[in-house]
C-alpha positions, 0 to 999 in steps of 0.5 A: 587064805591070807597071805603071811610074808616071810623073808627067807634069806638065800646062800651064796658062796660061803654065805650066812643064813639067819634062821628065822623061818628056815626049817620051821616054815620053810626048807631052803637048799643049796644045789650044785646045778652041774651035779644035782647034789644038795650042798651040805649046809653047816651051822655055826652060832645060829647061821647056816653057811654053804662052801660052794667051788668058784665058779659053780653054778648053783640055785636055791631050792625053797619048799613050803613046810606050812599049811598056808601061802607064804612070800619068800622075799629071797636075797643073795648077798644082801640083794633081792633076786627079784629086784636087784635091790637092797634087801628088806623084809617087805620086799617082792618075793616068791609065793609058795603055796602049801607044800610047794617047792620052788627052784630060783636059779638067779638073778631075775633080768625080766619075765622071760630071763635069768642072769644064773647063780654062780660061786665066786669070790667077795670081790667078784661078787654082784653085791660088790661090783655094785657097790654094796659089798657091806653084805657079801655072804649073807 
């Protein structure tokens, strides 16, 4: 089965989401990690947007609603969570299998470690104290 590559951009606090494959090739949900409840996620002019309280930790749930392999080049802010870099279409990402479900709780240090996602205001953002705060909320 070939592997199609799909960029699925992740939410952060009060972040836009383009809806290029959401809901038609795969499921993206915001969770509060302290409470497990599914933030409600808003549409406004083709983004969908999620308020999360400062402070809170939470992790993005991606599930494959396709019947093939799917890459999901996932970014908060603007920065692949993975890498660390800039994001782009072609970038590393999850691969999910049919069906699959994923739970990313954060920022990818090494194999064995991960830095936790957590709302916070623009300027305390990790894309802003890493000097690309052109993309905060996407």
């Amino acid at each position: 089965m070939k592997l199609h590559q799909l960029a699925v951009c992740a939410l952060a606090a009060a972040a836009a989401l383009p809806s290029h494959a959401v809901g038609r090739l795969v499921d993206v949900d915001v969770l509060d990690r302290a409470t497990g409840a599914v933030l409600p996620v808003l549409t406004h002019r083709g983004e969908h947007w999620v308020a999360g309280s400062p402070g809170r930790s939470y992790a993005i749930v991606l599930r494959n609603r396709s019947g093939e392999r799917l890459l999901a080049v996932t970014a908060v802010d603007g920065v692949n969570v993975l890498s660390g870099e800039t994001a782009g279409w072609d970038q590393s990402g999850y691969v999910l299998a049919p069906a699959h479900r994923y739970q990313v709780t954060g920022w990818r240090k090494s194999r064995s470690e991960v830095a936790a996602f957590a709302f916070s205001s623009s300027g305390d953002a990790y894309a802003s104290r890493t000097g690309r705060p052109d993309h905060v909320g996407v």
